[in-house]
N, CA, C and O atoms as a GROMACS GRO file, in nm:
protein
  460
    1UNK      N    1   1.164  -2.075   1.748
    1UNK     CA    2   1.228  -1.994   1.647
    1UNK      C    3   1.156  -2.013   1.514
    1UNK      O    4   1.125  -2.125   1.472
    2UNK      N    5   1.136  -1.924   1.465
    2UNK     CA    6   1.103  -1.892   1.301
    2UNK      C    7   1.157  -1.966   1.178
    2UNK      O    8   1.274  -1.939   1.151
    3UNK      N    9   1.097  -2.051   1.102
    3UNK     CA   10   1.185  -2.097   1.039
    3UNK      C   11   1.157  -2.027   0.935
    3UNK      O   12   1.054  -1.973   0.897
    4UNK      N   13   1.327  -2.038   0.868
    4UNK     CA   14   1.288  -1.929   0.697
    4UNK      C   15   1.232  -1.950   0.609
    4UNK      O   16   1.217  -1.862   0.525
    5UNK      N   17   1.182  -2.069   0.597
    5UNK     CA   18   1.081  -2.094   0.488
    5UNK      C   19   0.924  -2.044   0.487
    5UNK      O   20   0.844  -2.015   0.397
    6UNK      N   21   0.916  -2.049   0.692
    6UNK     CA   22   0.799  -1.986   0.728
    6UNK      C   23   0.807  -1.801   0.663
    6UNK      O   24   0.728  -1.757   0.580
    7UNK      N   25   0.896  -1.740   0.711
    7UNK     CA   26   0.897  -1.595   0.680
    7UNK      C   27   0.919  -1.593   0.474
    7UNK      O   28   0.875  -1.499   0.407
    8UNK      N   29   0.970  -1.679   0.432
    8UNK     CA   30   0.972  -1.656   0.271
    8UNK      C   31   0.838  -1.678   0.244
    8UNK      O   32   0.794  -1.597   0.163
    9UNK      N   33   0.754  -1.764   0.288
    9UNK     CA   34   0.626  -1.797   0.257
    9UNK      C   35   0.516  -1.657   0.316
    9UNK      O   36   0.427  -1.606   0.248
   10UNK      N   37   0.540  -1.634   0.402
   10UNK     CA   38   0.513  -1.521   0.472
   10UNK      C   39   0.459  -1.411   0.350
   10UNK      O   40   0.355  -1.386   0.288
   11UNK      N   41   0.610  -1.359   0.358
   11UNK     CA   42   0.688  -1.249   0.210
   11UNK      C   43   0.614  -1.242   0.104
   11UNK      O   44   0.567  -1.147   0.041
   12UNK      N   45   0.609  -1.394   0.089
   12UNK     CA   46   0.574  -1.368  -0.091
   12UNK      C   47   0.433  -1.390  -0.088
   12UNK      O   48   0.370  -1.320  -0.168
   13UNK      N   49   0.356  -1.481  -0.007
   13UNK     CA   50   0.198  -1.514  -0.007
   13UNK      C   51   0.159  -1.412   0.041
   13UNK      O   52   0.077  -1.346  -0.023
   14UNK      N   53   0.216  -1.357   0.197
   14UNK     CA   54   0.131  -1.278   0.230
   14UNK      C   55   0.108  -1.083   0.178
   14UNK      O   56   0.049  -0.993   0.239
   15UNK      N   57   0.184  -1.082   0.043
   15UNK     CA   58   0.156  -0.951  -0.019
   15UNK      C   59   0.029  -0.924  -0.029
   15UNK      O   60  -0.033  -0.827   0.014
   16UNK      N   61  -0.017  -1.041  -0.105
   16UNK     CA   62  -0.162  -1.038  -0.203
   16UNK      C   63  -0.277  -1.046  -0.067
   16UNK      O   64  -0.387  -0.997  -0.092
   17UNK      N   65  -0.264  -1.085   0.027
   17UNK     CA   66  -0.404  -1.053   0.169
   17UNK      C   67  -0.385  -0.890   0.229
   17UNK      O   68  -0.469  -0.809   0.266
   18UNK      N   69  -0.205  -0.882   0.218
   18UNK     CA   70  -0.225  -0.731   0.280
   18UNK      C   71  -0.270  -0.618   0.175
   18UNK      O   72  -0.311  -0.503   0.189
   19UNK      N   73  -0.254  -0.670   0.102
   19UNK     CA   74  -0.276  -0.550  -0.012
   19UNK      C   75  -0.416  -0.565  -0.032
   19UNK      O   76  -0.466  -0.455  -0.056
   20UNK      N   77  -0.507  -0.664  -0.031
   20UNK     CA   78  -0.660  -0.698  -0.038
   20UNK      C   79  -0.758  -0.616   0.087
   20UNK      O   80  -0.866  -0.558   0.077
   21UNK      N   81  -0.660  -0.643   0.216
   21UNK     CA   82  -0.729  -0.621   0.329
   21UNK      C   83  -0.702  -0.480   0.355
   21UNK      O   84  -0.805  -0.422   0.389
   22UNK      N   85  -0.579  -0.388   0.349
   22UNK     CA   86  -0.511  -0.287   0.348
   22UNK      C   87  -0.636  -0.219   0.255
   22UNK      O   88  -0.717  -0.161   0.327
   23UNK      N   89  -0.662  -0.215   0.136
   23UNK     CA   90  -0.753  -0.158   0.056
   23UNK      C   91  -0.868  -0.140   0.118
   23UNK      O   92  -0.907  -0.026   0.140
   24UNK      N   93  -0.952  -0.265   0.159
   24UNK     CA   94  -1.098  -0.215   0.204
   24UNK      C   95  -1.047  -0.172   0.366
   24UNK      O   96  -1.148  -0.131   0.424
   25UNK      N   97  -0.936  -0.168   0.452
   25UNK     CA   98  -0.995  -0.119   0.571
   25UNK      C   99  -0.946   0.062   0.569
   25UNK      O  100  -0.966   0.143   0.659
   26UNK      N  101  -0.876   0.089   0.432
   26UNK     CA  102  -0.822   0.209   0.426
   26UNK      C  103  -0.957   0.311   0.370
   26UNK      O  104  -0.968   0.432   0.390
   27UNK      N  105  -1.100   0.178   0.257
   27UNK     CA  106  -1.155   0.227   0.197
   27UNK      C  107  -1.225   0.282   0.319
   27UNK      O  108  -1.237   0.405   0.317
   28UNK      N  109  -1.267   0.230   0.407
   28UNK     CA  110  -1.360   0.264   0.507
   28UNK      C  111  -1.292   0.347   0.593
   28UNK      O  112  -1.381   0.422   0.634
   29UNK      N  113  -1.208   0.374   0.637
   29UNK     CA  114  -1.205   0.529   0.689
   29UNK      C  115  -1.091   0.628   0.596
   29UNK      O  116  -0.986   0.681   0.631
   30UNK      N  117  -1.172   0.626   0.447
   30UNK     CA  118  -1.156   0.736   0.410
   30UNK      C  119  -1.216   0.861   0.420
   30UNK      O  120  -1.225   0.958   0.345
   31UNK      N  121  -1.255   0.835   0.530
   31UNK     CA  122  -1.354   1.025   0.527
   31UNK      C  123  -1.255   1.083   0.634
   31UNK      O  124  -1.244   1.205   0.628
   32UNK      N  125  -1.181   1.020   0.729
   32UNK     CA  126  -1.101   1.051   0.792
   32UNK      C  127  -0.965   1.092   0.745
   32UNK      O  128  -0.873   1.018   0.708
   33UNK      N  129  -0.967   1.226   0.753
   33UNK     CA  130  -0.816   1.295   0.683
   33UNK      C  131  -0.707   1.315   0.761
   33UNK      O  132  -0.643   1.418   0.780
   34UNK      N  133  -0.690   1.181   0.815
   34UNK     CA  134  -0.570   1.182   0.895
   34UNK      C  135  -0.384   1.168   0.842
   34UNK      O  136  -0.283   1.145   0.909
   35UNK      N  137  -0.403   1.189   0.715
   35UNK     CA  138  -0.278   1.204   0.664
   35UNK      C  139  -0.182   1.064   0.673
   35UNK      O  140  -0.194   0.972   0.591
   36UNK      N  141  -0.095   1.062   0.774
   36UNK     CA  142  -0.023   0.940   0.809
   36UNK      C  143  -0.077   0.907   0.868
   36UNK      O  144  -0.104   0.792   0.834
   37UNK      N  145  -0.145   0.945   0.991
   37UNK     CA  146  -0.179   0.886   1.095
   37UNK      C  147  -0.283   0.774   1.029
   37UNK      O  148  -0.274   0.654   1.056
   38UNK      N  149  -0.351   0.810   0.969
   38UNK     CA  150  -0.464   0.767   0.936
   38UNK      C  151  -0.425   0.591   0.856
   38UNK      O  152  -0.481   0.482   0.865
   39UNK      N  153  -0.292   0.643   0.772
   39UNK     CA  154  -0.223   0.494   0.680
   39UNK      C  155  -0.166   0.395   0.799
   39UNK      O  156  -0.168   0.272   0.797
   40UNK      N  157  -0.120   0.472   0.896
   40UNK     CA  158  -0.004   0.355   1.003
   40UNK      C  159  -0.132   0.325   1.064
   40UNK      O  160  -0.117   0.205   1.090
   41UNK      N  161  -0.279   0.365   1.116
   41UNK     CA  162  -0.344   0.327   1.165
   41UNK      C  163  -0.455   0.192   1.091
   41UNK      O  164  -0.496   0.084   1.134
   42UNK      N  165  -0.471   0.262   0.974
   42UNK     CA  166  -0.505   0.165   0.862
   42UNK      C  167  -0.478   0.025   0.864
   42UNK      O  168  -0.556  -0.070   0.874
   43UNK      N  169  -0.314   0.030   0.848
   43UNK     CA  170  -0.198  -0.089   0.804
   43UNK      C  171  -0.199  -0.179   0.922
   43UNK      O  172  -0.196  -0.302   0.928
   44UNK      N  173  -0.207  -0.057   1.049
   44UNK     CA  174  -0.161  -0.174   1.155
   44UNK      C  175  -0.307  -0.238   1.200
   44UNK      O  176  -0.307  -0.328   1.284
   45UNK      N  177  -0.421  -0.196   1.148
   45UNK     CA  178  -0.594  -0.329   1.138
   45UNK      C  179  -0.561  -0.410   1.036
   45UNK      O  180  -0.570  -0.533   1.028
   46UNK      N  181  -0.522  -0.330   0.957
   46UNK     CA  182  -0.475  -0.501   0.869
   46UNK      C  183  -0.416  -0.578   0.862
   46UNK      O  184  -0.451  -0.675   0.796
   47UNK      N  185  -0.264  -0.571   0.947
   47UNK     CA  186  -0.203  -0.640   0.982
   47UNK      C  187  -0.247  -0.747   1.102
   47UNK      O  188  -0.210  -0.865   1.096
   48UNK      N  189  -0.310  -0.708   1.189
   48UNK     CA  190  -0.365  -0.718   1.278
   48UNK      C  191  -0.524  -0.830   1.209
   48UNK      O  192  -0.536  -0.940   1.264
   49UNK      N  193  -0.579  -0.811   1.148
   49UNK     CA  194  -0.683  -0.904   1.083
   49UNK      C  195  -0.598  -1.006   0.978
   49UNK      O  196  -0.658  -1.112   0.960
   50UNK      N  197  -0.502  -0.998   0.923
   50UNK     CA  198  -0.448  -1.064   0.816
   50UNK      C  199  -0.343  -1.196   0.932
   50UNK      O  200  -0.292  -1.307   0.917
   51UNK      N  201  -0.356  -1.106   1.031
   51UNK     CA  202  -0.252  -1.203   1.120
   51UNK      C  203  -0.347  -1.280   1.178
   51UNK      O  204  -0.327  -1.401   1.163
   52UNK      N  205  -0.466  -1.244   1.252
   52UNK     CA  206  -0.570  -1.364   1.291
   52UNK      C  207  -0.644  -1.453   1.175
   52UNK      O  208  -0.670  -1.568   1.210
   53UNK      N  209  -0.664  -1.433   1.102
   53UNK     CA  210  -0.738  -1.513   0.973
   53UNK      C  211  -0.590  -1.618   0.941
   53UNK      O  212  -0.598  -1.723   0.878
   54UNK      N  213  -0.473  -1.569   0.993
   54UNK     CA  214  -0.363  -1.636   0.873
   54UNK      C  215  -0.272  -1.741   1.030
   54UNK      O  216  -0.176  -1.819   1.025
   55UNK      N  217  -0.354  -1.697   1.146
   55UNK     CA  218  -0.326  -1.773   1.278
   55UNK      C  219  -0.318  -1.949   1.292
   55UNK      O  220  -0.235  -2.012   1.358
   56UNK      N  221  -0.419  -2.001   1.216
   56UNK     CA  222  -0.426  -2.116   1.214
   56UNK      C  223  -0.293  -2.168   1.112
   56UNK      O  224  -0.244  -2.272   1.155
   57UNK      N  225  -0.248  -2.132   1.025
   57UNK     CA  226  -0.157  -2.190   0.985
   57UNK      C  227  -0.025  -2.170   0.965
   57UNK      O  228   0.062  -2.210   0.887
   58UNK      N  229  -0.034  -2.081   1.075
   58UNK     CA  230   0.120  -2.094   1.186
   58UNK      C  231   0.104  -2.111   1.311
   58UNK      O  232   0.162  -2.043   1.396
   59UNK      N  233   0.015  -2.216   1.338
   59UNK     CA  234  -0.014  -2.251   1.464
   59UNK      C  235   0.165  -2.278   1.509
   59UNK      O  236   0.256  -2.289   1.427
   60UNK      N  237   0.177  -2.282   1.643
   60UNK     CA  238   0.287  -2.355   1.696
   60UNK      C  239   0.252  -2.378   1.886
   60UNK      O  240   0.244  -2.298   1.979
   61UNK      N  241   0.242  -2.495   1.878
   61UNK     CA  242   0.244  -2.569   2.046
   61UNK      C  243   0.322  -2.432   2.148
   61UNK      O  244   0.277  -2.390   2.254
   62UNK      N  245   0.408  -2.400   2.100
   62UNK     CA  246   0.484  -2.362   2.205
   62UNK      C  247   0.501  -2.179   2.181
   62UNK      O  248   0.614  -2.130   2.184
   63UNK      N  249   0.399  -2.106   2.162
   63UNK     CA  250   0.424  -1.978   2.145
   63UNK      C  251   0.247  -1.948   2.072
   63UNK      O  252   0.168  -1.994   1.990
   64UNK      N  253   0.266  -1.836   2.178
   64UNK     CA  254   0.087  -1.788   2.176
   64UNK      C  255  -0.010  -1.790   2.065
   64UNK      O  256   0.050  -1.827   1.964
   65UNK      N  257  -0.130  -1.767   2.043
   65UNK     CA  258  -0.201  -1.821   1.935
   65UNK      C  259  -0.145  -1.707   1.853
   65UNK      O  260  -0.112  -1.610   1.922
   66UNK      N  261  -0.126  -1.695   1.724
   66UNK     CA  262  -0.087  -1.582   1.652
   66UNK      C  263   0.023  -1.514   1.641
   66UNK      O  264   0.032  -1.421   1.560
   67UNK      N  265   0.109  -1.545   1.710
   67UNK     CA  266   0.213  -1.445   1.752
   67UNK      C  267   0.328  -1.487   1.622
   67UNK      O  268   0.412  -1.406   1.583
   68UNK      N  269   0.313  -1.634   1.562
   68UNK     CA  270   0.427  -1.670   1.439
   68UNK      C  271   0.347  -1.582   1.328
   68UNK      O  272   0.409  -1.509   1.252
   69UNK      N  273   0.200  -1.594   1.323
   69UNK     CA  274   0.177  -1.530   1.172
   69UNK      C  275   0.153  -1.389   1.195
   69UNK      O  276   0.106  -1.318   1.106
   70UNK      N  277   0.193  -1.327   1.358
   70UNK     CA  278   0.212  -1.199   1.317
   70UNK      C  279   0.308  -1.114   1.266
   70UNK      O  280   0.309  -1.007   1.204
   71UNK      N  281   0.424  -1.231   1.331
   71UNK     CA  282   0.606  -1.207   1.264
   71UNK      C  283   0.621  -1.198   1.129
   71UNK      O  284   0.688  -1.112   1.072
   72UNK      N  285   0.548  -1.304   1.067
   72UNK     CA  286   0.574  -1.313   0.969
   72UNK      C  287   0.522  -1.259   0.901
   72UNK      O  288   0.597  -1.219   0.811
   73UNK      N  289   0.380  -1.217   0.885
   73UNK     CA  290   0.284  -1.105   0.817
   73UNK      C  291   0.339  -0.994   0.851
   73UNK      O  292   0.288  -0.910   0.777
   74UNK      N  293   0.433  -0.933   0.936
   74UNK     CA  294   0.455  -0.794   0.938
   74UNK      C  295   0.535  -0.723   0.824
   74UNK      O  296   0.510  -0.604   0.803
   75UNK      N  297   0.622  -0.782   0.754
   75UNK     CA  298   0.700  -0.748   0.663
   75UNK      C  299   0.621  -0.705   0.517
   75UNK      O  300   0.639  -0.594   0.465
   76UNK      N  301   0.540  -0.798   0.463
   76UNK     CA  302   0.430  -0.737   0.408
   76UNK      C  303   0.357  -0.650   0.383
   76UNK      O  304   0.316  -0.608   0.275
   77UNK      N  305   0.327  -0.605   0.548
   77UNK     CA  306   0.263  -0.549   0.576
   77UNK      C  307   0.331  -0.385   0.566
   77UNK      O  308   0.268  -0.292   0.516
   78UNK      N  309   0.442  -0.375   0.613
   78UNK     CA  310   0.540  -0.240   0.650
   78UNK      C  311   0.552  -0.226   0.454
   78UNK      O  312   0.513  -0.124   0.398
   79UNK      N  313   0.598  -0.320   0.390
   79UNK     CA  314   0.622  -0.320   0.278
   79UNK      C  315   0.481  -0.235   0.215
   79UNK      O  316   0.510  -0.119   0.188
   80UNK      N  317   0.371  -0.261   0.194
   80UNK     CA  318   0.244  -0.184   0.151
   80UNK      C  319   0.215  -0.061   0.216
   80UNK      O  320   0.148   0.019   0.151
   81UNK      N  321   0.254  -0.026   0.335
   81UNK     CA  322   0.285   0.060   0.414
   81UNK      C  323   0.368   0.197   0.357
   81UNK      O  324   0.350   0.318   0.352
   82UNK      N  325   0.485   0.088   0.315
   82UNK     CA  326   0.579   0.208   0.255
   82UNK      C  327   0.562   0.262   0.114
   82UNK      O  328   0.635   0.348   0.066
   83UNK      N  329   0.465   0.207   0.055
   83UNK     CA  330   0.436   0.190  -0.102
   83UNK      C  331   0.276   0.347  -0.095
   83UNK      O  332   0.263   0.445  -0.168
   84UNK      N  333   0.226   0.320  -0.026
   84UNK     CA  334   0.122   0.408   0.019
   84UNK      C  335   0.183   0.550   0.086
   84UNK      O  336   0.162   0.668   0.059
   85UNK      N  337   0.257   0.494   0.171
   85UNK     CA  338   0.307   0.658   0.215
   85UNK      C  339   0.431   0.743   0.070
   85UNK      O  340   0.455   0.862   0.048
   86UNK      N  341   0.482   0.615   0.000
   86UNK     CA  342   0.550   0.712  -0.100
   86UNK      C  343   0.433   0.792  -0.214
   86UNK      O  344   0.441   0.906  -0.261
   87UNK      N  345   0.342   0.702  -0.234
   87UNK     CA  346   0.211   0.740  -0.333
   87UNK      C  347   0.153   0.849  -0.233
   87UNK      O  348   0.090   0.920  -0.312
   88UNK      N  349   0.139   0.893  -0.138
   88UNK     CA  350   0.104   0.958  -0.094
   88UNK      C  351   0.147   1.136  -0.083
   88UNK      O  352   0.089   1.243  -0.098
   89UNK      N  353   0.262   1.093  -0.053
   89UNK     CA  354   0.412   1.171  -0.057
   89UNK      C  355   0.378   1.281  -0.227
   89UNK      O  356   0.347   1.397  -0.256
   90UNK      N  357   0.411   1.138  -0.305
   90UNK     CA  358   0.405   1.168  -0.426
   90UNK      C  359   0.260   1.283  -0.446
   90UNK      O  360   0.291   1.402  -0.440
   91UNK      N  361   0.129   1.255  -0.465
   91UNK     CA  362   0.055   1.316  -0.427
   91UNK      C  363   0.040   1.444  -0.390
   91UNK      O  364  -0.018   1.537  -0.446
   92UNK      N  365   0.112   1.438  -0.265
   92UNK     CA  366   0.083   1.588  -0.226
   92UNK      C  367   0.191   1.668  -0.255
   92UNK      O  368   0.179   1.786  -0.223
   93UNK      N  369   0.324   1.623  -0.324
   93UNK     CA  370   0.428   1.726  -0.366
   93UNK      C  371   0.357   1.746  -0.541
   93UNK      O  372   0.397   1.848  -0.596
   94UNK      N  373   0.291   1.687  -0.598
   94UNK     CA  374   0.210   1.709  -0.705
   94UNK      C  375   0.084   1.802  -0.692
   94UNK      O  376   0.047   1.870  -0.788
   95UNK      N  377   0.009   1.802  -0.550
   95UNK     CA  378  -0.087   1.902  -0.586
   95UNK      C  379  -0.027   2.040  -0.566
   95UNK      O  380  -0.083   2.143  -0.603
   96UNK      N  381   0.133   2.035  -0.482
   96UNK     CA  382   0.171   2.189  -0.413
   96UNK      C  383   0.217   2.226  -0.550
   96UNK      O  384   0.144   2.308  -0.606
   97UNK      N  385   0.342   2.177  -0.630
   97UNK     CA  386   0.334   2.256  -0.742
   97UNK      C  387   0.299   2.352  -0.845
   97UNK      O  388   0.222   2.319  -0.936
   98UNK      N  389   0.349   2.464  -0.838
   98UNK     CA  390   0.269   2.552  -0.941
   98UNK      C  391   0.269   2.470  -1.105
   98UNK      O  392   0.348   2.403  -1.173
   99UNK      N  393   0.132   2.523  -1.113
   99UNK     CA  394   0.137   2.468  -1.294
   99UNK      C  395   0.168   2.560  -1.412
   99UNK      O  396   0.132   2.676  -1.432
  100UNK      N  397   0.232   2.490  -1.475
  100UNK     CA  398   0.316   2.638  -1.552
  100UNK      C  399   0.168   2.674  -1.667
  100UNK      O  400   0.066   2.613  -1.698
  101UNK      N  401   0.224   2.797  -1.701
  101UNK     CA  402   0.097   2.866  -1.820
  101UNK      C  403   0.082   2.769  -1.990
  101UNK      O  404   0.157   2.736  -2.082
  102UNK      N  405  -0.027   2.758  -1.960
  102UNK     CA  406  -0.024   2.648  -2.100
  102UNK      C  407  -0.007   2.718  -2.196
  102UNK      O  408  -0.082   2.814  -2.217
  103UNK      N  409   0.124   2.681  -2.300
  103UNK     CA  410   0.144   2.732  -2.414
  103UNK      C  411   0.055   2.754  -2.520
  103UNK      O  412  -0.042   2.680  -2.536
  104UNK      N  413   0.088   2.888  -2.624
  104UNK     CA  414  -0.055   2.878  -2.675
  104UNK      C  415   0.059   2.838  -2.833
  104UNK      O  416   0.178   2.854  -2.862
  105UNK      N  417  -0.114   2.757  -2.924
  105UNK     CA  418  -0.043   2.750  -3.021
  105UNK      C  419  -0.088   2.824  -3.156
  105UNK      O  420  -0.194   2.878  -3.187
  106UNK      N  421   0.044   2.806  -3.231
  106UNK     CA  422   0.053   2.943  -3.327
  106UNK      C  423  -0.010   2.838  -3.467
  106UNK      O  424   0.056   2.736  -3.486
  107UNK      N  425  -0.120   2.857  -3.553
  107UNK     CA  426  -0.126   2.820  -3.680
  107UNK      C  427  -0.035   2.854  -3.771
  107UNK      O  428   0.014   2.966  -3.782
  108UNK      N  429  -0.004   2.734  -3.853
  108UNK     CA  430   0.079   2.768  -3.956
  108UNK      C  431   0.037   2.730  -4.061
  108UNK      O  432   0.009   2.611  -4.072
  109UNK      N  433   0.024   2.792  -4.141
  109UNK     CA  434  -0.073   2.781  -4.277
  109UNK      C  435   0.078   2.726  -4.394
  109UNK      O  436   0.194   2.763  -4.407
  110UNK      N  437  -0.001   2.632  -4.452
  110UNK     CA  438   0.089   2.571  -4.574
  110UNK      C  439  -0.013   2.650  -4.674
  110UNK      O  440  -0.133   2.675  -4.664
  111UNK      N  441   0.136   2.696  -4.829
  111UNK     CA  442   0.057   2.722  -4.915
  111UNK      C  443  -0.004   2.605  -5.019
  111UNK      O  444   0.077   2.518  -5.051
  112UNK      N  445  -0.087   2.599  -5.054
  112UNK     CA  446  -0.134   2.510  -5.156
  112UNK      C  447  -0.101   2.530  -5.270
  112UNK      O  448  -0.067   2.645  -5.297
  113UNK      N  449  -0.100   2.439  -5.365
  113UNK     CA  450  -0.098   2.488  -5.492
  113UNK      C  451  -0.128   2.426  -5.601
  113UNK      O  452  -0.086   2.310  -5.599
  114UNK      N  453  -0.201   2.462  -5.726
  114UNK     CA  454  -0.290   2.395  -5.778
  114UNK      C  455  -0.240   2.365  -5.887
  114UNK      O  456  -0.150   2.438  -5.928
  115UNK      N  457  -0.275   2.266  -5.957
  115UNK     CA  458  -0.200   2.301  -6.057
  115UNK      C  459  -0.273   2.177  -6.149
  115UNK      O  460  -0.240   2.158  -6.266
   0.00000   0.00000   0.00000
């Protein structure tokens, strides 16, 4: 069983690797315009690399090599996941928008006066 200090440690350390690793494996197949597919496919190599690099120190005797720091790296992981698909979201309800007509502006002349 999981202990909770393992998954808090998890949580809070393992933001900063998924968000590191998430970046360059998203940078490299950006030519691929797979929309979602392309982010859940992304997330789940990085989860997937962030969980073997992070294997050794959740080793446990009694449960397969990797399988504690994949539990525990997953939350992280779904978490950056969901942060990307809302930026994403966001994104494309921003490019559908019509853009309204840019107002034009009127000069207004002050009188001077000399004196």
């Amino acid at each position: 069983m999981l202990a909770s200090l393992d998954l808090l440690v998890g949580a809070v350390v393992g933001v900063l690797p998924a968000w590191v690793v998430s970046r360059l494996v998203l940078r490299a197949v950006r030519a691929w315009h797979g929309g979602s597919t392309r982010l859940i496919v992304g997330h789940a190599v990085s989860w997937v690399l962030c969980s073997l690099a992070a294997a050794p120190l959740f080793a446990a005797s009694e449960q397969p090599y990797g399988l504690r720091a994949a539990v525990v790296l997953i939350f992280p992981q779904l978490c950056m996941l969901l942060a990307d698909a809302v930026r994403q979201q966001q994104s494309a309800t921003q490019a559908t928008e019509p853009r309204s007509a840019p107002r034009r502006r009127t000069l207004i002349a002050r009188k001077v006066t000399t004196g």
